[in-house]
N, CA and C atoms as an extended XYZ file, in Angstrom:
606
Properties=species:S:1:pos:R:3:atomname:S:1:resname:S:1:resid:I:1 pbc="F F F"
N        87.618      106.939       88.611 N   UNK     1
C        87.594      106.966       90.066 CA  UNK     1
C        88.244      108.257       90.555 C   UNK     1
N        88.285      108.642       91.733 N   UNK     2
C        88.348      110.052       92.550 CA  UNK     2
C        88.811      109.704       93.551 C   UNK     2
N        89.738      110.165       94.149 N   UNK     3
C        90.823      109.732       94.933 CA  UNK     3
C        90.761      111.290       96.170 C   UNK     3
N        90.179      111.586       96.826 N   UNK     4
C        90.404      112.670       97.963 CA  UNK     4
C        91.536      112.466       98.899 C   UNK     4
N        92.253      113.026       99.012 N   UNK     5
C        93.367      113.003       99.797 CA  UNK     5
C        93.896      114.464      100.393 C   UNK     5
N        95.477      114.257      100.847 N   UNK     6
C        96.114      115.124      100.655 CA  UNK     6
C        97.432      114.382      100.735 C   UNK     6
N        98.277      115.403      100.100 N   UNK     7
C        99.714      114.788      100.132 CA  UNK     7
C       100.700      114.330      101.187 C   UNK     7
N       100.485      115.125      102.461 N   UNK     8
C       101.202      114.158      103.920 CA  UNK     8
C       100.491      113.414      104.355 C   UNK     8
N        99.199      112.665      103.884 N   UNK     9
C        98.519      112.094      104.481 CA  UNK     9
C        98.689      110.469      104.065 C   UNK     9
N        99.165      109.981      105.600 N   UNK    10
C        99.915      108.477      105.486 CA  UNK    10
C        98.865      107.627      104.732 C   UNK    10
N        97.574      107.627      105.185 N   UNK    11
C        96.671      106.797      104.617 CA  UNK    11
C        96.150      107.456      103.068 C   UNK    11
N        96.184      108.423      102.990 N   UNK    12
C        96.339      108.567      101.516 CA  UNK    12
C        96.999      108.200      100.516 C   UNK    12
N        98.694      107.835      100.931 N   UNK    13
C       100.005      107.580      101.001 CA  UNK    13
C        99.624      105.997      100.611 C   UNK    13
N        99.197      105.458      101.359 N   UNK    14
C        99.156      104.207      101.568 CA  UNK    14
C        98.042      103.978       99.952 C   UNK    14
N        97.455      104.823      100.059 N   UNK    15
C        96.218      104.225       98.552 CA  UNK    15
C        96.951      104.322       97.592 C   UNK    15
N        97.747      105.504       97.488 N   UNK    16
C        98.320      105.656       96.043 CA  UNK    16
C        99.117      104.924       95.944 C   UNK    16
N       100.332      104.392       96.910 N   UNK    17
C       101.158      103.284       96.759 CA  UNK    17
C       100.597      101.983       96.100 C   UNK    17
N        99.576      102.099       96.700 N   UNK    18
C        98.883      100.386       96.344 CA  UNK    18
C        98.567      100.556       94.965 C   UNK    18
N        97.826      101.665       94.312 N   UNK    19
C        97.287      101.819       92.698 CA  UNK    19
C        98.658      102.033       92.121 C   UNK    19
N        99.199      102.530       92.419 N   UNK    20
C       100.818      102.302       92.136 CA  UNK    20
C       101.585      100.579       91.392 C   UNK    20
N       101.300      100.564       92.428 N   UNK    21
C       101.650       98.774       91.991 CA  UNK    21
C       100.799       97.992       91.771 C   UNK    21
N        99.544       98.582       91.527 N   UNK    22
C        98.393       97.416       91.226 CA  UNK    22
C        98.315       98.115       89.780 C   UNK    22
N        99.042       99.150       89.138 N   UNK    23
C        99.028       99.576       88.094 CA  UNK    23
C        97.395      100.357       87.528 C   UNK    23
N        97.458      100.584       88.611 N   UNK    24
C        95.838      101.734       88.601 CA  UNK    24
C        96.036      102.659       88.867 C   UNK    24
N        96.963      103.375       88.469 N   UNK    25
C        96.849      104.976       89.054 CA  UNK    25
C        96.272      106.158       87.784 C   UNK    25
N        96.575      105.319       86.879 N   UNK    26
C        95.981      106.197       85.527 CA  UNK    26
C        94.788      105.968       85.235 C   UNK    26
N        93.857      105.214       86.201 N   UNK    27
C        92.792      105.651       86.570 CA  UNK    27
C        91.768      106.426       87.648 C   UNK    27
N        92.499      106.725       88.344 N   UNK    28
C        92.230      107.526       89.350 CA  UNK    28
C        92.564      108.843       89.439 C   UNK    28
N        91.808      109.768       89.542 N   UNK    29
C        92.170      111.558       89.480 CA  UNK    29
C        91.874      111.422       90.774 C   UNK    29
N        93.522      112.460       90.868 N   UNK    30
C        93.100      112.690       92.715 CA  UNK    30
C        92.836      113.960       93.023 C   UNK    30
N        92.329      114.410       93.898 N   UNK    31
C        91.535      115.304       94.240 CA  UNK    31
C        91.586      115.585       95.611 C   UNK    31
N        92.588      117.170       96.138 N   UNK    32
C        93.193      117.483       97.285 CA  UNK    32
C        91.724      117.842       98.178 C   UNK    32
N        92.016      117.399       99.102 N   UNK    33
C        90.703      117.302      100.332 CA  UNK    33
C        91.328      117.933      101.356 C   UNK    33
N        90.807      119.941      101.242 N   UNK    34
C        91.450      120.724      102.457 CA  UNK    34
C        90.968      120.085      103.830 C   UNK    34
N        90.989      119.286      104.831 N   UNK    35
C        90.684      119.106      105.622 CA  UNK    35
C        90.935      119.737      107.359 C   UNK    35
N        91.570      120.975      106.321 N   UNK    36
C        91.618      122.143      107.934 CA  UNK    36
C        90.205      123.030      107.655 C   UNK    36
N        89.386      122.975      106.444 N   UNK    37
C        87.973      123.577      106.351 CA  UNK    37
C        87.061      123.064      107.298 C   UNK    37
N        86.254      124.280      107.813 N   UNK    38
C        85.649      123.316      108.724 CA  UNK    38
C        83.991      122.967      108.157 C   UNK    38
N        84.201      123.110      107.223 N   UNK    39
C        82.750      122.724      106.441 CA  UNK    39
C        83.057      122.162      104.718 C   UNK    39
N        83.774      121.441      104.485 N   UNK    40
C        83.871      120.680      103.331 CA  UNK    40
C        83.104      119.994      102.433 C   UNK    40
N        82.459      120.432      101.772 N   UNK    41
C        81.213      120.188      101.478 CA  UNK    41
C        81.991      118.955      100.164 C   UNK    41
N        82.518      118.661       99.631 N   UNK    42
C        82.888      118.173       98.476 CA  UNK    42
C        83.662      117.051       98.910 C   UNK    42
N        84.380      117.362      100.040 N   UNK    43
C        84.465      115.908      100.941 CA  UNK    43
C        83.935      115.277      101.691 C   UNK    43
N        82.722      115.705      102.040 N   UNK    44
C        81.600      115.496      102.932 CA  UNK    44
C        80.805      114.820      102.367 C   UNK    44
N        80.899      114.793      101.117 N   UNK    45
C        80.001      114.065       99.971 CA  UNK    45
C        80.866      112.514       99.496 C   UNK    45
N        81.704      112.822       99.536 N   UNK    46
C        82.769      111.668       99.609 CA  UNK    46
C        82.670      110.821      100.828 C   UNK    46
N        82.943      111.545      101.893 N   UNK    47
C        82.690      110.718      102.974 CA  UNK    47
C        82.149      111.306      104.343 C   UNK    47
N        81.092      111.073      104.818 N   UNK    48
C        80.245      112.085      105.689 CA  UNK    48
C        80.908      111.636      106.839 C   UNK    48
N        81.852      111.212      107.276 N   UNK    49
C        82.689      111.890      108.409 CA  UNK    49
C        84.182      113.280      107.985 C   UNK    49
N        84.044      113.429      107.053 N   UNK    50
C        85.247      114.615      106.495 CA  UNK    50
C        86.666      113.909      106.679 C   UNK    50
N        86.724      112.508      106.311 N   UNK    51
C        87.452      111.959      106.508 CA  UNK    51
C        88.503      111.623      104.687 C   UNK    51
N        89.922      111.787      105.057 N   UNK    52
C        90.748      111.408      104.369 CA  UNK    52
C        91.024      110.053      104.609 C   UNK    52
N        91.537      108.649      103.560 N   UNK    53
C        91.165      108.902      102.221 CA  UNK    53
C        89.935      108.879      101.831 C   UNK    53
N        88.872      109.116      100.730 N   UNK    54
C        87.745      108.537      100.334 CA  UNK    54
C        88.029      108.615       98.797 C   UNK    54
N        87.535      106.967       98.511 N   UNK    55
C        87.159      106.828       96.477 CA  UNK    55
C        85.980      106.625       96.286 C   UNK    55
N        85.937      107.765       95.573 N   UNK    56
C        84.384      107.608       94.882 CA  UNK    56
C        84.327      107.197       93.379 C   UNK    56
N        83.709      105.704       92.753 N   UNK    57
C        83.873      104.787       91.918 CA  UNK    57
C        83.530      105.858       91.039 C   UNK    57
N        83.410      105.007       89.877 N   UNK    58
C        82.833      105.651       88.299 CA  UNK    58
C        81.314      106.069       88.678 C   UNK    58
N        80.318      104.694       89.324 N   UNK    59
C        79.138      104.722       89.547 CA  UNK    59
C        78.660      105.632       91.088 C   UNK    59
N        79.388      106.327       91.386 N   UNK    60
C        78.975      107.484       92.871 CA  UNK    60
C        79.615      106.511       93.986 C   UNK    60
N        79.717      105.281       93.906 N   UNK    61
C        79.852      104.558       95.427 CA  UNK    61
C        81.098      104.791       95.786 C   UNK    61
N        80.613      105.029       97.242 N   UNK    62
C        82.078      106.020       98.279 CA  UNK    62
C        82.406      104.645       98.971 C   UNK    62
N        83.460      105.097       98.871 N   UNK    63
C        84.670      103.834       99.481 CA  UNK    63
C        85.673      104.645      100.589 C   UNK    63
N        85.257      104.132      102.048 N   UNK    64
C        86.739      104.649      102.819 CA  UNK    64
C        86.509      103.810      103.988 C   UNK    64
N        87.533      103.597      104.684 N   UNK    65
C        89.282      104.273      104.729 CA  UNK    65
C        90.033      103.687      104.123 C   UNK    65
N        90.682      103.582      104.793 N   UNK    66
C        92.101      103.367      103.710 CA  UNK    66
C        92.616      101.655      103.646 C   UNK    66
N        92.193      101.210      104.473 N   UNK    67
C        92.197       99.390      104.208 CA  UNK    67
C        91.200       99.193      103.429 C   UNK    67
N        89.946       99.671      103.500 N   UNK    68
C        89.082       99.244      102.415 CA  UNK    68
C        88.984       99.612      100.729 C   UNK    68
N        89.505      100.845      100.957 N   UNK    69
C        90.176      101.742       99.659 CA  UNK    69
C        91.403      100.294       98.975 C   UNK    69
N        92.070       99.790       99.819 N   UNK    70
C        93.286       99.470       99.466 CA  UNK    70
C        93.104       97.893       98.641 C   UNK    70
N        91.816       97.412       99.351 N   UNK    71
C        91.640       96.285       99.087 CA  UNK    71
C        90.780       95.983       98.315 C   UNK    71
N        89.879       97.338       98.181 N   UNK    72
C        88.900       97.308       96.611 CA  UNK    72
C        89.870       96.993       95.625 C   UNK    72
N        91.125       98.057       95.554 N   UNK    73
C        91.920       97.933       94.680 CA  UNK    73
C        92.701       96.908       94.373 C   UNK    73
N        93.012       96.099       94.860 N   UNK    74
C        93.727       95.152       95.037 CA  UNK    74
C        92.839       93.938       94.600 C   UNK    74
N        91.637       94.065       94.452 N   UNK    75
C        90.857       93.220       94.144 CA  UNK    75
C        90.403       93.259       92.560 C   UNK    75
N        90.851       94.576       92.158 N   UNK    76
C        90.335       94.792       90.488 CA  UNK    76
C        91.433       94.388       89.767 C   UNK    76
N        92.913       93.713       90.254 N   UNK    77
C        93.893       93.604       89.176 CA  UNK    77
C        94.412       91.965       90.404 C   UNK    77
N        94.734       90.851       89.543 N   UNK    78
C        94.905       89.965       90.341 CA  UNK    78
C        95.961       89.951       90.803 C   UNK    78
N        97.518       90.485       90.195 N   UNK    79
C        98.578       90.396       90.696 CA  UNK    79
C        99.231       91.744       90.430 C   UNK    79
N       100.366       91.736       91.369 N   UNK    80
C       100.664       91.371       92.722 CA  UNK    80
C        99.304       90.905       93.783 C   UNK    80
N        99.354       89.862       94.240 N   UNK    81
C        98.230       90.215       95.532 CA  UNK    81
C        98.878       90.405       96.819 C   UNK    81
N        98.188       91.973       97.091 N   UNK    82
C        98.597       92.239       98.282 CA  UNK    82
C        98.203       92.268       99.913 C   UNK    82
N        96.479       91.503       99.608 N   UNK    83
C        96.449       90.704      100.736 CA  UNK    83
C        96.216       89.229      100.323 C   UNK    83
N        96.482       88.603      101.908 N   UNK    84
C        96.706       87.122      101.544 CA  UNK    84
C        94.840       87.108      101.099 C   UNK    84
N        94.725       85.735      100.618 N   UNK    85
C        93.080       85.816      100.804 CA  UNK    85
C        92.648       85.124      102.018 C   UNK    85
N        93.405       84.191      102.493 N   UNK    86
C        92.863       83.452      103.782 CA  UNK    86
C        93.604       82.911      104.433 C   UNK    86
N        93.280       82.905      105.463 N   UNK    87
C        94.075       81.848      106.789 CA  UNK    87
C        94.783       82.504      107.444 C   UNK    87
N        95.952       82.214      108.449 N   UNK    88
C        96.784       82.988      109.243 CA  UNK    88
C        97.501       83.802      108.692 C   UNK    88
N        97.756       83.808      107.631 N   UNK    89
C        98.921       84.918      106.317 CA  UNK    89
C        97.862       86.187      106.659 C   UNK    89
N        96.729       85.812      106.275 N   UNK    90
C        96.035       86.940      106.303 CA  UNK    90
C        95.570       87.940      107.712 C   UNK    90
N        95.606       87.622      107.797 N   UNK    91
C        95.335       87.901      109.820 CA  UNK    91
C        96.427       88.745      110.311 C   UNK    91
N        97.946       88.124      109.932 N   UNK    92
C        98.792       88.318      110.206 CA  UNK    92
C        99.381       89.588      109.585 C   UNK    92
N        99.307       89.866      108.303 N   UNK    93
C        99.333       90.789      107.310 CA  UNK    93
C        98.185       91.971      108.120 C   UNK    93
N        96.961       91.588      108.386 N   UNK    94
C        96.183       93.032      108.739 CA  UNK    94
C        96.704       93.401      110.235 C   UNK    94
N        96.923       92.471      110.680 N   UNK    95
C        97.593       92.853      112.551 CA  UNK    95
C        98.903       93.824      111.890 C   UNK    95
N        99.673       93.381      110.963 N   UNK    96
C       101.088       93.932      110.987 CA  UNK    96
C       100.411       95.871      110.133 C   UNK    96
N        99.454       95.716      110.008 N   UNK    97
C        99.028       96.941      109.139 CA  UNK    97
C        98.345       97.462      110.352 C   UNK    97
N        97.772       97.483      111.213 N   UNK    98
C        97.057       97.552      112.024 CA  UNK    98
C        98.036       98.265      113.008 C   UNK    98
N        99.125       97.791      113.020 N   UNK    99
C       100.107       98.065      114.082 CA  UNK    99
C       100.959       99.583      113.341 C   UNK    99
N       100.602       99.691      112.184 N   UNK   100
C       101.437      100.670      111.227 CA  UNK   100
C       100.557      101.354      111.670 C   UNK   100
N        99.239      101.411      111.132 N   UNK   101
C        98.208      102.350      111.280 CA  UNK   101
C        97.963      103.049      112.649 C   UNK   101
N        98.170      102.193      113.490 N   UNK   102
C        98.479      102.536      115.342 CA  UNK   102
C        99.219      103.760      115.080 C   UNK   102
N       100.767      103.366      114.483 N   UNK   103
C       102.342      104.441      114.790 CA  UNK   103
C       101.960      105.610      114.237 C   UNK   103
N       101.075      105.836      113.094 N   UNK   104
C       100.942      106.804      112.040 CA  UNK   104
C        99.683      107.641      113.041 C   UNK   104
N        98.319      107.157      113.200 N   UNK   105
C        97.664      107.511      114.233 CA  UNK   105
C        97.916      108.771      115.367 C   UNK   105
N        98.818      107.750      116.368 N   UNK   106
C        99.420      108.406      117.337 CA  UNK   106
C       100.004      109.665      116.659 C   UNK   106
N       100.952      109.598      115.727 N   UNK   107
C       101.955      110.229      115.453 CA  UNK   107
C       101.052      111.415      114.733 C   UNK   107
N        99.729      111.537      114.253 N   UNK   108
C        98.902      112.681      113.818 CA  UNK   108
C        98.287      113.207      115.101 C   UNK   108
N        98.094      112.378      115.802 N   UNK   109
C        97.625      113.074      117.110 CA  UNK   109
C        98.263      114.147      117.978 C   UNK   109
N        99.347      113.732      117.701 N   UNK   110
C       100.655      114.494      118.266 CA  UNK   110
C       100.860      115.633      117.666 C   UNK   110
N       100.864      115.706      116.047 N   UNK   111
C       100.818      116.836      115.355 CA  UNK   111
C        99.317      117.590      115.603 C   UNK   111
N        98.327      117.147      115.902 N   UNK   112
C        97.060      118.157      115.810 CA  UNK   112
C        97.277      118.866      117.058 C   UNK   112
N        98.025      118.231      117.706 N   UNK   113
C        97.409      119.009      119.613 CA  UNK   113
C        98.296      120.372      119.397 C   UNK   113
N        99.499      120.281      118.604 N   UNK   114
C       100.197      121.086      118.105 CA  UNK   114
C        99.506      122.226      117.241 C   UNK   114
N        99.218      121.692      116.237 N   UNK   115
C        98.281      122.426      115.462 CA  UNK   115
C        97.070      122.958      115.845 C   UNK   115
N        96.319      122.901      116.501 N   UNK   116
C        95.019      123.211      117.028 CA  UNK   116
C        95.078      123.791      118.572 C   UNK   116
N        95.910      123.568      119.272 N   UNK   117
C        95.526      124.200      120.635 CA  UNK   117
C        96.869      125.071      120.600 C   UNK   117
N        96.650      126.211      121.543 N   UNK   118
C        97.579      127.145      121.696 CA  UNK   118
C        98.877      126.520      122.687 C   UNK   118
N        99.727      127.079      122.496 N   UNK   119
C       100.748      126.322      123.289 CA  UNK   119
C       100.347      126.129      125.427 C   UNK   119
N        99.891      127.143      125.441 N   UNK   120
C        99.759      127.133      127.049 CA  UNK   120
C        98.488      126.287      127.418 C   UNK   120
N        97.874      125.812      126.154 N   UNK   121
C        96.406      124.922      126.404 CA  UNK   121
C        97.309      122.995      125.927 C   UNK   121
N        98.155      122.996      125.928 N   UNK   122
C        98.366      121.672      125.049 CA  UNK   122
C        98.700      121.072      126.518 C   UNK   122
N        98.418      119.611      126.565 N   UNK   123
C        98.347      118.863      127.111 CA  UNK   123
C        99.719      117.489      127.786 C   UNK   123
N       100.767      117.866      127.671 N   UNK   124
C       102.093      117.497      128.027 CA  UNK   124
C       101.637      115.591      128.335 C   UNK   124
N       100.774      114.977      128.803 N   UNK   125
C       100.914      114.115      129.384 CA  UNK   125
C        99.964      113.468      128.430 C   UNK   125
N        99.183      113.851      127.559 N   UNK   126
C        98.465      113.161      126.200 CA  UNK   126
C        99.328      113.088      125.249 C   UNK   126
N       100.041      113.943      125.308 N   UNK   127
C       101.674      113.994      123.906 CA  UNK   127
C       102.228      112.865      124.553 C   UNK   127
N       102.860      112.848      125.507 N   UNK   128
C       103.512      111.928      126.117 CA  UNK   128
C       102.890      109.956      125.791 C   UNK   128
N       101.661      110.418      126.181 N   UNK   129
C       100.944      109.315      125.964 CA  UNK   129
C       100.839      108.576      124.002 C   UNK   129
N       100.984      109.437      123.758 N   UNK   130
C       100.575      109.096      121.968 CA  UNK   130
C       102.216      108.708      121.745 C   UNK   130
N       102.979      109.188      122.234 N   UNK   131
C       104.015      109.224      121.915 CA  UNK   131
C       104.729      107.342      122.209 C   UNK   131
N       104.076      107.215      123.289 N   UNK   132
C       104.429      106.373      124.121 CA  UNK   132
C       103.840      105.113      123.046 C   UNK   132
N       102.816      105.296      122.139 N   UNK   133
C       102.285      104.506      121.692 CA  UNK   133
C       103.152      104.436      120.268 C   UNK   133
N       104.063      105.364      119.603 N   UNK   134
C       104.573      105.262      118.611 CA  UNK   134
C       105.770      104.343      119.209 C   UNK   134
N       106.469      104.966      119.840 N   UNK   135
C       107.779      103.849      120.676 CA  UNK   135
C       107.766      102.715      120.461 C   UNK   135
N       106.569      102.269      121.076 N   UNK   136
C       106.095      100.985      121.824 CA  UNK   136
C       106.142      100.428      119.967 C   UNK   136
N       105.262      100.801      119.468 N   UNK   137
C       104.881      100.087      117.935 CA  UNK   137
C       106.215       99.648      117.332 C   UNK   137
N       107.211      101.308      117.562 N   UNK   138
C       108.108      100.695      116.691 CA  UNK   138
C       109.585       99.778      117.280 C   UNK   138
N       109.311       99.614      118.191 N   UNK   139
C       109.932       98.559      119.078 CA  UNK   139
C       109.842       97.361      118.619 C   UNK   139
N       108.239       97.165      118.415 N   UNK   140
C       108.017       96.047      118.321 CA  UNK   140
C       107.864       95.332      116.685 C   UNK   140
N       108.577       96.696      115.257 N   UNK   141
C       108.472       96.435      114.296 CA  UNK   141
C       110.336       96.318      114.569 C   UNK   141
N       110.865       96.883      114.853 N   UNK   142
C       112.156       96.803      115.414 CA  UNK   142
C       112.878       95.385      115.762 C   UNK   142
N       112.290       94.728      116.665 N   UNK   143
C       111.981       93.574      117.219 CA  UNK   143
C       111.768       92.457      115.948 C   UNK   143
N       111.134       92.774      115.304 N   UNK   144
C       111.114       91.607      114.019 CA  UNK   144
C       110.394       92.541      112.750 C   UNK   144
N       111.299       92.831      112.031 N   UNK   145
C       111.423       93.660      110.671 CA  UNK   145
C       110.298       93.119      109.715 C   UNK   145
N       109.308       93.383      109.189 N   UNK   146
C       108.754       92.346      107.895 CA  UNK   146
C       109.361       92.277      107.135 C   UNK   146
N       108.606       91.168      106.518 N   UNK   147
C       109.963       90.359      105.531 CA  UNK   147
C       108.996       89.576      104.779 C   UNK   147
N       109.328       89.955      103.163 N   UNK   148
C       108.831       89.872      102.314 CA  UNK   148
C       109.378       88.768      101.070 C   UNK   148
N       108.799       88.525      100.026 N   UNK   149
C       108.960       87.091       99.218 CA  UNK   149
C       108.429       87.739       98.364 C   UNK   149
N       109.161       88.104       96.854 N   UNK   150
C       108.874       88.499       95.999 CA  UNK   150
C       108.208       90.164       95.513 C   UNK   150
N       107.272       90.404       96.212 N   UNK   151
C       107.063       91.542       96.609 CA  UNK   151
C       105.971       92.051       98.230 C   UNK   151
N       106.108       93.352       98.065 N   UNK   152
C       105.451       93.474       99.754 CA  UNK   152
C       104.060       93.521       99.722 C   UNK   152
N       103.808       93.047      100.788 N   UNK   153
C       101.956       93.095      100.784 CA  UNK   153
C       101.389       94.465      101.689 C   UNK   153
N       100.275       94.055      101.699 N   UNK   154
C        99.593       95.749      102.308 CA  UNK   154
C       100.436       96.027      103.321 C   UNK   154
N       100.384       95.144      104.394 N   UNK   155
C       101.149       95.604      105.508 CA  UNK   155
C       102.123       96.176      105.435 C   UNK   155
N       103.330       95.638      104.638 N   UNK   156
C       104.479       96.543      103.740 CA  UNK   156
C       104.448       97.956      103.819 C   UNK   156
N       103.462       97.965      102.511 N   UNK   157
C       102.846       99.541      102.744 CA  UNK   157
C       102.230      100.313      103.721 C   UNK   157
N       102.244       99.422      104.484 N   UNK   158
C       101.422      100.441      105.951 CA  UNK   158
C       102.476      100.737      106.362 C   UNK   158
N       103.375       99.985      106.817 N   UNK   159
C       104.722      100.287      107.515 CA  UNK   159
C       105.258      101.570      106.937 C   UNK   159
N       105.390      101.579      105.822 N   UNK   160
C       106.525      101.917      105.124 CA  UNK   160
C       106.049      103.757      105.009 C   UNK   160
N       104.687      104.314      104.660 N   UNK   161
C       103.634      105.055      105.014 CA  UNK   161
C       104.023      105.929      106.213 C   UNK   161
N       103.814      105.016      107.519 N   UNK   162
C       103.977      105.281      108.524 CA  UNK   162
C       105.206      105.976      109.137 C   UNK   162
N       106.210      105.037      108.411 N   UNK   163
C       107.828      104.994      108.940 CA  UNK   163
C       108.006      107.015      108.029 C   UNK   163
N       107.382      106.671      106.854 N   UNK   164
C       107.216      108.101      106.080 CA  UNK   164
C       106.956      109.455      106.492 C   UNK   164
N       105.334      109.070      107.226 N   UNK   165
C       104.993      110.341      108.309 CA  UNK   165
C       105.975      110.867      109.101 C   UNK   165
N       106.788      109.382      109.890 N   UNK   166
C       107.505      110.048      111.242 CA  UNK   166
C       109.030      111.152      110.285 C   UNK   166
N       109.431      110.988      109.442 N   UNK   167
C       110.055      111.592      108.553 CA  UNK   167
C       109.768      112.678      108.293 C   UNK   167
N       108.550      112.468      107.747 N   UNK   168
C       107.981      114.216      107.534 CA  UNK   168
C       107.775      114.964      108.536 C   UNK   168
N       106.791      114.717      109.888 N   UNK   169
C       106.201      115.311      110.803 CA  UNK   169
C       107.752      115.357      112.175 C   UNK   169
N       108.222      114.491      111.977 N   UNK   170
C       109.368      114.639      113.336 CA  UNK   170
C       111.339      114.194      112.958 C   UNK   170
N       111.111      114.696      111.400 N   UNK   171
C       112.504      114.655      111.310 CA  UNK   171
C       113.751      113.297      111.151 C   UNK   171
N       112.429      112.469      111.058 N   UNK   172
C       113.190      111.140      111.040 CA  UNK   172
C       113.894      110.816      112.219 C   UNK   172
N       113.447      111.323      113.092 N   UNK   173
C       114.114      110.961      114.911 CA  UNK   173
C       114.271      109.510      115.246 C   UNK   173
N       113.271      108.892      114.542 N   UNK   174
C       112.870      107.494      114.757 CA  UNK   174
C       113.622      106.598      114.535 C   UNK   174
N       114.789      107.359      113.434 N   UNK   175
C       115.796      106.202      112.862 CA  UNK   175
C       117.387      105.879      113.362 C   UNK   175
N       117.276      107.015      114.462 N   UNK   176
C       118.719      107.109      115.412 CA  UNK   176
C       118.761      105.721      116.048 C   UNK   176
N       117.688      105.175      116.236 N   UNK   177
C       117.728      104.332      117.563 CA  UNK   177
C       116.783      102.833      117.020 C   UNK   177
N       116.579      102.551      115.408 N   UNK   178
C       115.771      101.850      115.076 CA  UNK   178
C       116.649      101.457      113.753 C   UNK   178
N       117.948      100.755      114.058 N   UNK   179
C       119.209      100.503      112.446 CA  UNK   179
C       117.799       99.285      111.653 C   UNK   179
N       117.490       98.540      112.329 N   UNK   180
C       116.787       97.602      111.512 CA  UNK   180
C       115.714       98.279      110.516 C   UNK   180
N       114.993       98.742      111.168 N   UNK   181
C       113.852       99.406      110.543 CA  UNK   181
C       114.174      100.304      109.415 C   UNK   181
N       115.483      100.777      109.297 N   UNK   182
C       115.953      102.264      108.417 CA  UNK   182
C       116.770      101.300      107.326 C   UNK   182
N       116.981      100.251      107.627 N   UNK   183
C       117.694       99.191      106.634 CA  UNK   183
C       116.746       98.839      105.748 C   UNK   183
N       115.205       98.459      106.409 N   UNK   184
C       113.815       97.496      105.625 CA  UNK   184
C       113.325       98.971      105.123 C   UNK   184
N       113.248       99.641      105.269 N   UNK   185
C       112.800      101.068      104.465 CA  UNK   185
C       113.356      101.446      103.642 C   UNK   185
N       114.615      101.197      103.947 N   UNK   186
C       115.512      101.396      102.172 CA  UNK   186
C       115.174      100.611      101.233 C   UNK   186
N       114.692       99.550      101.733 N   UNK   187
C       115.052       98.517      100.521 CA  UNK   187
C       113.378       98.380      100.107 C   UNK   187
N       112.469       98.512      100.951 N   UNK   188
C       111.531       98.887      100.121 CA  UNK   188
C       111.472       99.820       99.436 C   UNK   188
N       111.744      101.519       99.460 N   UNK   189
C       112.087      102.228       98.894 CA  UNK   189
C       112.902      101.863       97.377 C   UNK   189
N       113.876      100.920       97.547 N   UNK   190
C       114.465      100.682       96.464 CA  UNK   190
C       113.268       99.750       95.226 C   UNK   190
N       112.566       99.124       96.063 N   UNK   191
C       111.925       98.280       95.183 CA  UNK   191
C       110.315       98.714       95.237 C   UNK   191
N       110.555       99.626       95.659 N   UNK   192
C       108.446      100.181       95.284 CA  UNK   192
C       109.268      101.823       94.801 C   UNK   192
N       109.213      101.855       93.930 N   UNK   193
C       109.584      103.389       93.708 CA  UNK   193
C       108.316      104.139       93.531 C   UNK   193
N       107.595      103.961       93.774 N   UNK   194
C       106.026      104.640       94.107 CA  UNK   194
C       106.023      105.251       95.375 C   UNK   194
N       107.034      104.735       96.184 N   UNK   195
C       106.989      105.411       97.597 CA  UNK   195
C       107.880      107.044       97.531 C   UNK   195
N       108.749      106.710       97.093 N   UNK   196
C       109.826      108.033       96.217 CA  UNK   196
C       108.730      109.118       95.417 C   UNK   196
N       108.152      108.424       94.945 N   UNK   197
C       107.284      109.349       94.083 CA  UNK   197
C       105.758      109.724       94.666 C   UNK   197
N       105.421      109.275       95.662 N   UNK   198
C       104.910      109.460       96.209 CA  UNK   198
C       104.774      110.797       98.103 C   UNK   198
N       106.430      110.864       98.317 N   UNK   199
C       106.796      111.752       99.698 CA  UNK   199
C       106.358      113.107       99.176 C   UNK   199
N       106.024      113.214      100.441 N   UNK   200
C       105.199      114.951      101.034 CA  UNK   200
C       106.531      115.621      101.714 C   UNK   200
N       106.573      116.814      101.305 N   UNK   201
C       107.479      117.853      101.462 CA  UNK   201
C       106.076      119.003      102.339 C   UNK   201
N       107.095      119.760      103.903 N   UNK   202
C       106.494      120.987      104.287 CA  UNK   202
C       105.332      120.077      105.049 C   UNK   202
């Protein structure tokens, strides 16, 4: 399997964590996906929106984004299982990933307007706005920490991904004012050491 990514990339972040602990990573070659090219032909083939992550199987079939990436995988090794298979566990688990994927989102949006428009063209009240949407998320992960039984499920890893980006991209600002959240990140950290081995530097 073929793994396109890049290394600050939360949802990339999020795949390798999971083959990580689903004990699949020594099958997967990963394969850096410049995605500031504006014609990528080799990721374009991977995934015809030029989108990070994409797996492309043994047999050519392209697999993306990154929940579906996560849950192919999760489906080729039975344990850990890291989504529920049914009922409200499960629902509940993709809302709480859903809500990661929101913080991480916003929080790239924020970095592109940066990256891509000149400073006197950037938009003060769309920053504001994305911004407003990371807050809000992590308020409300703030508000009630996940909390895990034996080991963490996808959502886990979305969080944890996410909580990662704001680290890399804004300095860990997030954790002055969020003690709960910087407590449940340690301790996943302590117990997925795939996440350690996994952080983007620069």
């Amino acid at each position: 399997m073929k793994l396109y990514s890049a290394p600050a990339s939360p949802f990339g972040r999020k795949v390798k964590i999971t083959s990580y602990v689903k004990g699949l990573s020594g099958q997967i070659k990963l394969e850096h996906a410049d995605t500031r090219l504006p014609h990528n032909r080799e990721l374009a083939a991977a995934n015809p929106l030029s989108k990070i992550p994409a797996l492309v199987l043994a047999d050519g079939t392209q697999l993306y984004d990154s929940k579906v990436i996560c849950e192919y995988l999760d489906s080729l090794v039975p344990a850990p299982a890291l989504f529920p298979a049914s009922g409200l566990e499960r629902y509940k688990c993709l809302t709480r990933a859903a809500l990661a994927d929101g913080i991480a989102e916003a929080a790239l949006l924020i970095v592109y307007e940066a990256r891509y428009r000149p400073a006197d063209k950037r938009v003060a009240e769309w920053i504001a706005r994305q911004q407003a949407k990371v807050d809000a998320g992590l308020a409300a992960l703030e508000a009630t920490p996940p909390v895990w039984t034996g080991h963490p499920d996808y959502s886990h890893i979305s969080v944890a991904c996410a909580l990662g980006y704001l680290d890399l991209r804004f300095a860990g600002a997030w954790r002055a004012s969020h003690p709960k959240l910087v407590g449940w990140l340690e301790k996943f950290a302590a117990q997925v050491p795939a996440f350690g081995e996994t952080v983007a530097v620069g």
